[in-house]
N, C-alpha and C positions, 0 to 999 in steps of 0.2 A: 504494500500500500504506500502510495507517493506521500509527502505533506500535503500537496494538493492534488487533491485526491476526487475518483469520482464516487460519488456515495448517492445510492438510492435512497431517494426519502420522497413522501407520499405517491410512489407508484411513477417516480419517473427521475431520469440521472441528474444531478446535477454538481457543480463544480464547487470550493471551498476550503478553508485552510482545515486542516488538521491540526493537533496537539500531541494525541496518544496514537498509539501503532500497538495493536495485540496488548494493553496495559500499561506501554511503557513509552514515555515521552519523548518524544523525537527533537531537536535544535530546529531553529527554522531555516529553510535553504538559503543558498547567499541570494544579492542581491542581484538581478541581472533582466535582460528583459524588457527594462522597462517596469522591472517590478522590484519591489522593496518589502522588507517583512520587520516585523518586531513583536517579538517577544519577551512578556515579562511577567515577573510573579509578584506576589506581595501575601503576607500571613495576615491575617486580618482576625479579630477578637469577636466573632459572632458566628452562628453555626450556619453551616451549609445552606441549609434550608432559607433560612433568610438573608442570604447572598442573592442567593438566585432568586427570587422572590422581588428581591430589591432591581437586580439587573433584565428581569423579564417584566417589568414594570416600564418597556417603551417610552412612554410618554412621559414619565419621570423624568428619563435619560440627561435632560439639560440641566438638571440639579445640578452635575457632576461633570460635565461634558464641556468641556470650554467651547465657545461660541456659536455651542449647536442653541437654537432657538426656539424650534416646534418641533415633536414628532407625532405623526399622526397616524392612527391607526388602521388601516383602511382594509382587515379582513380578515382573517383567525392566524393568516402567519406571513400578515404580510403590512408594510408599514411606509409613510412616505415621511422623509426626513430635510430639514430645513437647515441650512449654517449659513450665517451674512452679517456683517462689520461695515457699517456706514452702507456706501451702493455696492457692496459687492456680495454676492451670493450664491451660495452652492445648493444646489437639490436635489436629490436621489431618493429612489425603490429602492425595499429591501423585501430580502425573502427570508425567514427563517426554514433550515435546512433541517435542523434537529431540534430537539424539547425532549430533556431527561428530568425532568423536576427532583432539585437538589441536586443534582451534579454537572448538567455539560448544556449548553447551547452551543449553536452553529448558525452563521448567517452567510446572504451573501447580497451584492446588491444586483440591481435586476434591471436599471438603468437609469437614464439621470447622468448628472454631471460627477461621481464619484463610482469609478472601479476598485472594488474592495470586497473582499470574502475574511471572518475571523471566526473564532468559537474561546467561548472561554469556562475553563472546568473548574469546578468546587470540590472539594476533597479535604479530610481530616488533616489537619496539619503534623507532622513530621514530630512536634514538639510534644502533640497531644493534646495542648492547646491552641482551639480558633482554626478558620482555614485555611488552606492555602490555593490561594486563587491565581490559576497559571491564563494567562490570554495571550492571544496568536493573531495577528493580525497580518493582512498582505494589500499594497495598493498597487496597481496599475496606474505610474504616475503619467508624465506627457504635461500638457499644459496646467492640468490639474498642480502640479508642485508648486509656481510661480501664487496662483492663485487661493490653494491652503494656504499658503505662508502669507500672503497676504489679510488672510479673513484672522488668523491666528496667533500669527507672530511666531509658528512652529513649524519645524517639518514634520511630518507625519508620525516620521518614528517619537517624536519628543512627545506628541501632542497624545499619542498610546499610552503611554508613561507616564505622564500629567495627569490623565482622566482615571488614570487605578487607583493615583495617588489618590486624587480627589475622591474617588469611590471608595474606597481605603477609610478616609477620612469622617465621610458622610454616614457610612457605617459603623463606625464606632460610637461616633461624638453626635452625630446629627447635625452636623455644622460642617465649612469648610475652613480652616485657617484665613485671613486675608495679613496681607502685608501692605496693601496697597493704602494711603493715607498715614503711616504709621510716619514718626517724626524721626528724622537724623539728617548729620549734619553732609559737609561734602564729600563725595564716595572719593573724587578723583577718576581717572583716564581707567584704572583699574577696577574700582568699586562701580562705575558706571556699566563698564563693560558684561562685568559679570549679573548686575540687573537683568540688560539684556540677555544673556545666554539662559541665565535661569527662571526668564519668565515671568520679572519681577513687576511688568509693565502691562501684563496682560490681563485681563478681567476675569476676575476667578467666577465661578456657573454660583449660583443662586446658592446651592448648597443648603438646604434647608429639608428636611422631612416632611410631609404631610402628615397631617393628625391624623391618625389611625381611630 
């Protein structure tokens, strides 16, 4: 079985990233293509169940999602999704490919202006404490990269890594950290610098829970 892999799901082939192979987790392939992948984990202090729960909650997603803005639901496993920063805007279908409740989803998109297939698995954490939540992501970049990073201020692989955090985050605390507003004095050519590389400048997602 490839990372990208063809996997039957509701009675017909379709394309997506993979994680596991036979139980055991696979690296994600290089980059090449035209395509980019990343891969990341994070151990997170609440149970499986309400991981996934949290993460198959769609419409939520901009909680945690930096500059995604709407998702909307438009069918039992299928969703249209919104991301735009002043006039600019990205739009895409998606299809969910798999649905394990409490362990694994799989998506992919299905058109629109974002090529992109991930899955991400829930699993008992190694420590015995909390989960460990492994996601996979791959894009089909092309004009797409200029214009992420534009809506962003990321490239894709950072902006995978940003939103676990923030999912990470929003899951424990109910909240997300912000930095932004907080007072200090001058960074300098170096403190500035690293602003930007770490995202210091960019709008953290709402991060807030819904009252249950």
């Amino acid at each position: 079985m490839a990372l990208l892999n063809e996997a039957h799901v509701a009675g017909k082939v379709s394309r997506g990233a993979t994680v596991l192979q036979d139980g055991r987790y696979l690296p994600p392939p290089e980059d090449k293509d035209g395509k980019v992948w990343v891969r990341t984990s994070a151990i997170i202090q609440a149970a499986p169940d309400q991981l996934y729960a949290l993460w198959r909650d769609i419409e939520s997603a901009p909680r945690w999602q930096e500059q995604l803005k709407q998702v909307t639901r438009t069918g039992e496993r299928t969703s249209h999704w919104v991301m735009y920063r002043g006039d600019k805007t990205i739009e895409w279908d998606s299809e969910l490919l798999a649905d394990e409740p409490g362990r694994r989803l799989a998506w992919r998109s299905t058109g629109g202006e974002l090529d992109t297939a991930g899955e991400v698995v829930f699993e008992p954490a190694p420590t015995g404490r909390g989960t460990m939540v492994t996601l996979l992501q791959e894009f089909k970049l092309g004009k797409l990269a200029n214009l992420w990073e534009t809506l962003t201020g990321r490239n894709p692989k950072q902006g995978v890594i940003e939103n676990l955090r923030h999912f990470k985050a929003l899951a424990e605390t109910g909240e997300i950290p912000r930095t932004q507003g907080q007072p200090h004095g001058p960074r300098g050519i170096m403190g500035s610098g690293k602003a930007s590389a770490y995202g210091e400048k960019i709008a953290v997602p709402e991060g807030t829970q819904q009252a249950s």
